[in-house]
C-alpha positions as CSV (number, residue, x, y, z in Angstrom):
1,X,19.7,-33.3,-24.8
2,X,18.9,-34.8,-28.4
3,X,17.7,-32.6,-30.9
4,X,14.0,-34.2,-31.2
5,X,13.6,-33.4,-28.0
6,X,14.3,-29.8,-27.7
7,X,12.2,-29.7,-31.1
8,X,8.9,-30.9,-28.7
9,X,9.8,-28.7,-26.1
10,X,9.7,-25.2,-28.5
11,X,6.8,-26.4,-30.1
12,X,5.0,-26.5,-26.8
13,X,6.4,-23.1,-25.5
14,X,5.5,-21.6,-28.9
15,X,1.9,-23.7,-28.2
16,X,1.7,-22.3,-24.8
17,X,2.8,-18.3,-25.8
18,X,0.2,-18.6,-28.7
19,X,-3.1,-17.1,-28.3
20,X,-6.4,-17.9,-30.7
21,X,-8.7,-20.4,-32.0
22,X,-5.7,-22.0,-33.6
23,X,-4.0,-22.9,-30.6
24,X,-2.2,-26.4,-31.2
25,X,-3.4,-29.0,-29.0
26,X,-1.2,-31.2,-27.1
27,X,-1.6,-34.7,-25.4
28,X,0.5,-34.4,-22.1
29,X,0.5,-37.9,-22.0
30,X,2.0,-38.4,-25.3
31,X,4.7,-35.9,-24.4
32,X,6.1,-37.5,-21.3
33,X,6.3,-40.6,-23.5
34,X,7.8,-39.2,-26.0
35,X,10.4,-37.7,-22.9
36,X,10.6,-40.9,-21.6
37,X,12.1,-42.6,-24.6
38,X,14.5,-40.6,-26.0
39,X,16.3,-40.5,-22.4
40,X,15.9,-43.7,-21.7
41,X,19.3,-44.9,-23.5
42,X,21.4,-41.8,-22.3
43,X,24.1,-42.0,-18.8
44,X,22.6,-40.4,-15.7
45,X,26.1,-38.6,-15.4
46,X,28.0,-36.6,-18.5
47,X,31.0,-38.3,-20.4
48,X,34.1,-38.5,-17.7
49,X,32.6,-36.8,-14.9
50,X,33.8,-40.0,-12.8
51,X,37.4,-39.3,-14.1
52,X,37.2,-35.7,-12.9
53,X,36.3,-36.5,-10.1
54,X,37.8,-35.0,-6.9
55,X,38.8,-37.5,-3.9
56,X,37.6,-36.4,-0.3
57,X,40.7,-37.3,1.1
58,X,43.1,-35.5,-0.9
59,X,40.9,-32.0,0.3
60,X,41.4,-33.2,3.9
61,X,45.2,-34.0,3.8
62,X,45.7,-30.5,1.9
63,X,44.2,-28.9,4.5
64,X,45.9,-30.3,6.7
65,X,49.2,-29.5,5.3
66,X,48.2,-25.3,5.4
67,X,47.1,-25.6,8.9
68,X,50.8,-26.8,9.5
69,X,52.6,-24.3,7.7
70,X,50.5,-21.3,9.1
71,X,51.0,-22.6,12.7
72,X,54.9,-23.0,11.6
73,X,54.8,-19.4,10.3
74,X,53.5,-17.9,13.4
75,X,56.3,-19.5,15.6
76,X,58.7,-17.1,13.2
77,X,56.6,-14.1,13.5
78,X,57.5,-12.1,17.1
79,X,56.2,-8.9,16.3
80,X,58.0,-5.4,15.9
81,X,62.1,-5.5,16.8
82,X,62.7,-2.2,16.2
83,X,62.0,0.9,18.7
84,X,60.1,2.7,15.9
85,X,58.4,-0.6,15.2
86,X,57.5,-1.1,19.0
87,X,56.1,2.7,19.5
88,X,54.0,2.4,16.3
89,X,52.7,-1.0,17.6
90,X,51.9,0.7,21.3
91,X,49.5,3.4,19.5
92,X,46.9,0.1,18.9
93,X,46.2,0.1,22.7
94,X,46.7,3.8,23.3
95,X,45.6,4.2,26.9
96,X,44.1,8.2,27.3
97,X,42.1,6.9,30.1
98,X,38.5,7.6,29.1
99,X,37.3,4.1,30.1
100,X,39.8,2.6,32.6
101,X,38.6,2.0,36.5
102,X,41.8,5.0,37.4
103,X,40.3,8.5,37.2
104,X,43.6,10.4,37.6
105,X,46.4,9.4,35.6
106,X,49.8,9.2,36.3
107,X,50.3,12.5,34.4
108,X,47.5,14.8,35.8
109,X,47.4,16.8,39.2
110,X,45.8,15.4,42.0
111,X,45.2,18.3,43.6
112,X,43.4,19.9,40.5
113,X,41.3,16.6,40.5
114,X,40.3,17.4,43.7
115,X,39.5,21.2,43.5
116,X,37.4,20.3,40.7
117,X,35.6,17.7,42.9
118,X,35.1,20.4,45.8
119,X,33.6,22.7,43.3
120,X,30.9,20.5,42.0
121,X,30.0,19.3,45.7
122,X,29.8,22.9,46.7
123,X,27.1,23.7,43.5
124,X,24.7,20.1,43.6
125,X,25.0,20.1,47.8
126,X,24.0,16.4,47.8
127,X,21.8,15.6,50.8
128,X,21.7,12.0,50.4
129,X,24.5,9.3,50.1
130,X,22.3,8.7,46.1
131,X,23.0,12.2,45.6
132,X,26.6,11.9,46.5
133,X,27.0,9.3,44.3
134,X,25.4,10.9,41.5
135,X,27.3,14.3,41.7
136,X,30.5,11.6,42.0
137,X,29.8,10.4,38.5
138,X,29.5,13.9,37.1
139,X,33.1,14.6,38.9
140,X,34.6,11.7,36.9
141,X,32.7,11.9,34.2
142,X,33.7,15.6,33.6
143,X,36.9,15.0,34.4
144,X,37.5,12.3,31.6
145,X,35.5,15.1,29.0
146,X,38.4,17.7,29.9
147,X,40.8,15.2,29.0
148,X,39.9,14.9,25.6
149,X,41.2,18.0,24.1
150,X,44.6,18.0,25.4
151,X,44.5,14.6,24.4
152,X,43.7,15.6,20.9
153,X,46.2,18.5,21.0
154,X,48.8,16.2,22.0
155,X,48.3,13.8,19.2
156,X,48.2,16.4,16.6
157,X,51.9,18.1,18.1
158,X,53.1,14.7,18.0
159,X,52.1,14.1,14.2
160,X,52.9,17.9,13.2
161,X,56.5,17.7,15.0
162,X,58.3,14.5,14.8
163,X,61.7,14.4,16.2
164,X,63.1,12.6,13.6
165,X,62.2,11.4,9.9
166,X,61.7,7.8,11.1
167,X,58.9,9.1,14.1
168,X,57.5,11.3,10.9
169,X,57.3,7.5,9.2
170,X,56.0,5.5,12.2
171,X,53.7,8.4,13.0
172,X,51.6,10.8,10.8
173,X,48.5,12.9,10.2
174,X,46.5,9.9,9.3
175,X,47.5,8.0,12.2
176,X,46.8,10.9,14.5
177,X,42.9,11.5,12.9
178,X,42.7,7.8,13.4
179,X,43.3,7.7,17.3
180,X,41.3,10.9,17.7
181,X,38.2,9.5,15.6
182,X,38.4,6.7,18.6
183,X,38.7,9.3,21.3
184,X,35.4,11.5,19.8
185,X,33.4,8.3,19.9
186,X,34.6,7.8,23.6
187,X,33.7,11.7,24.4
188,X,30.3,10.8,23.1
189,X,29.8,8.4,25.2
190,X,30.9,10.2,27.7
191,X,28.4,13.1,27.0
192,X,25.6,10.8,27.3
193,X,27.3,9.4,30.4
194,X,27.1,13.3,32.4
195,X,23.8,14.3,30.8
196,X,21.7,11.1,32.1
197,X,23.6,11.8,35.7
198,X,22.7,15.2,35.7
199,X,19.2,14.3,34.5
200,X,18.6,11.8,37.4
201,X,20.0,13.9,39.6
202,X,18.3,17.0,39.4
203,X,15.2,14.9,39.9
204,X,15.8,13.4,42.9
205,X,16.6,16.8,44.2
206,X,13.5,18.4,42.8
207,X,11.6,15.3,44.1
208,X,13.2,15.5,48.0
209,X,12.9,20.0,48.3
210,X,9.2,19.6,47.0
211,X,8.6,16.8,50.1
212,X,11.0,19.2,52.7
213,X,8.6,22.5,52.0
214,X,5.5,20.5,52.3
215,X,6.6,18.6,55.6
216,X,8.2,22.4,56.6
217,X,5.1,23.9,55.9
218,X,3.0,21.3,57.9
219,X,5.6,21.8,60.9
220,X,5.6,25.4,60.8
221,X,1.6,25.2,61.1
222,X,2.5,22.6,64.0
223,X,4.9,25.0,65.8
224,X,2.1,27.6,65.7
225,X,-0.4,25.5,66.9
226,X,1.2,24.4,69.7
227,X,2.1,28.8,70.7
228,X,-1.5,29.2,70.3
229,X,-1.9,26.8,72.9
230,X,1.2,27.9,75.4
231,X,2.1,24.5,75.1
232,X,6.2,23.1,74.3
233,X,6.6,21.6,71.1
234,X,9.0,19.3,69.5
235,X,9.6,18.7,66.0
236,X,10.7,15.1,66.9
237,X,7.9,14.9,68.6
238,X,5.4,14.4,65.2
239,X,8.1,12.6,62.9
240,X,9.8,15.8,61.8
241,X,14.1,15.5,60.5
242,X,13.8,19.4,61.1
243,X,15.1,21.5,63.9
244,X,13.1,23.9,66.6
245,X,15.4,26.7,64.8
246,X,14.8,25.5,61.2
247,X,10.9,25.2,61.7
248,X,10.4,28.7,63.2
249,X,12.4,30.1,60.8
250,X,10.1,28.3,58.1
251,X,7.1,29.7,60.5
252,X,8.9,33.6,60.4
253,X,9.7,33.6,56.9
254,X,5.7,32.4,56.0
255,X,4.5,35.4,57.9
256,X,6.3,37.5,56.4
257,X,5.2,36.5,53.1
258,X,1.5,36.0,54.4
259,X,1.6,40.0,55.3
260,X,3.7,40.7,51.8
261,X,0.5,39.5,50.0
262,X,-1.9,40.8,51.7
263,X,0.5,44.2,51.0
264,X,0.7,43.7,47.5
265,X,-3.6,42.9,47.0
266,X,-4.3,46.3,49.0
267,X,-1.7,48.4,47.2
268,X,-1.8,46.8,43.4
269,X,-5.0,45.3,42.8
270,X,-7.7,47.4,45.1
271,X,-9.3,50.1,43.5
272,X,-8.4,53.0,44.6
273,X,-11.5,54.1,46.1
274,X,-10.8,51.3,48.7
275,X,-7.4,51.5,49.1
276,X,-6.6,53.5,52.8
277,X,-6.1,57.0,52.3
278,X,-7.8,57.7,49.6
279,X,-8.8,61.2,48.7
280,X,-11.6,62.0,45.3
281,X,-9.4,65.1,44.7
282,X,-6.4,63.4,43.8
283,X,-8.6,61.4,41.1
């Protein structure tokens, strides 16, 4: 840019900044112009830009040329050779089964697995094949959690007590926080695996027991109906899943508790004038 030119262009930012009645007044027209002419004999590209130039095919063909000689490098490269090589390798894909389709491993008990099964069928009692598949996923899903700290255990012995200096070098502290920083996030997972299980299934449960007392009660009322009457009565008979047995027990056990209440106004909550008995001496 010629020195006239940047000369104009301060006077009109010192024009513009300027404040007053003695702001200088300038003719836009005159200004472009003024631009106009002083450019008008200078190159639309700076002194030797052409001779720097860089030619489009000369990128390509170097380009080329790496792609080559990284695809001939990797022919070369075969990964670890050593043993100590390969078992620090192998720790990449460490398999502690927390996400494979195989719930027992190789190493664990079988019959433990299925104790531990028996004992969670034995608390949830599932009652539908839903249920049963819901109180399956807390079986696997708890059995994967238990994994995790003889998992962790395990890494940190096998970083504390090398058997040699070289297993000390292919595996350390570091490598052992490493793995178990992937396990924890896999135990969290898991955790939010068993929870939203245990969630769904303790309200299907809630959901069906709420439906069998109400249909129980409704037999029960049914059953006694039909003894009022001298007349047989099936459960079967009005849509009922229940047994004869299971409805008159259900009948039984509400008289009972009908005759509890009615107990527990007359002794707790009559006055005691009212209550059987009662003697103005004592009081």
């Amino acid at each position: 840019m010629e020195k006239g030119l940047i000369t104009d262009i301060a006077y009109l930012k010192f024009a513009q900044l300027s404040g007053g009645s003695n702001k200088p007044q300038v003719n836009p027209g005159r200004l472009h112009a003024m631009t106009k002419s002083r450019y008008s004999n200078m190159s639309a590209l700076p002194v030797g830009l052409p001779d720097r130039a860089i030619d489009r095919s000369q990128i390509d063909s170097a380009r080329a040329h790496r792609a080559a000689v990284n695809r001939a490098n990797a022919q070369h490269s075969t990964g670890p050779r050593t043993e100590a090589g390969k078992q620090r390798s192998s720790l990449n894909a460490i398999r502690h089964g927390l996400t494979g389709q195989t719930v027992v491993l190789p190493s664990e008990d079988p019959a433990a697995y299925e104790s531990h099964r028996r004992q969670f069928f034995a608390e949830y009692q599932p009652a539908t094949p839903t249920e049963s598949q819901l109180v399956q996923e807390l079986i696997d899903t708890s059995w994967r959690l238990n994994r995790i700290p003889l998992l962790e255990a395990d890494l940190l012995a096998r970083a504390a007590n090398p058997p040699s200096e070289q297993a000390r070098i292919d595996f350390d502290i570091v490598d052992a926080h490493r793995l178990i920083a992937g396990i924890n996030l896999q135990g969290t997972r898991l955790s939010r695996q068993f929870q939203k299980a245990l969630d769904k299934l303790r309200q299907i449960q809630a959901e069906r027991q709420d439906r069998e007392r109400r249909d129980l009660k409704d037999a029960a009322a049914l059953l006694e109906l039909y003894k009022h009457k001298q007349q047989t009565w099936e459960p079967a008979d009005h849509g009922f899943v229940f047994t004869k047995q299971q409805v008159e027990r259900a009948s039984e056990r509400m008289r009972r508790q009908n005759e509890a209440r009615h107990v527990e106004y007359v002794r707790f909550h009559l006055p005691p004038q009212m209550q059987p008995g009662y003697d103005k001496r004592t009081y």
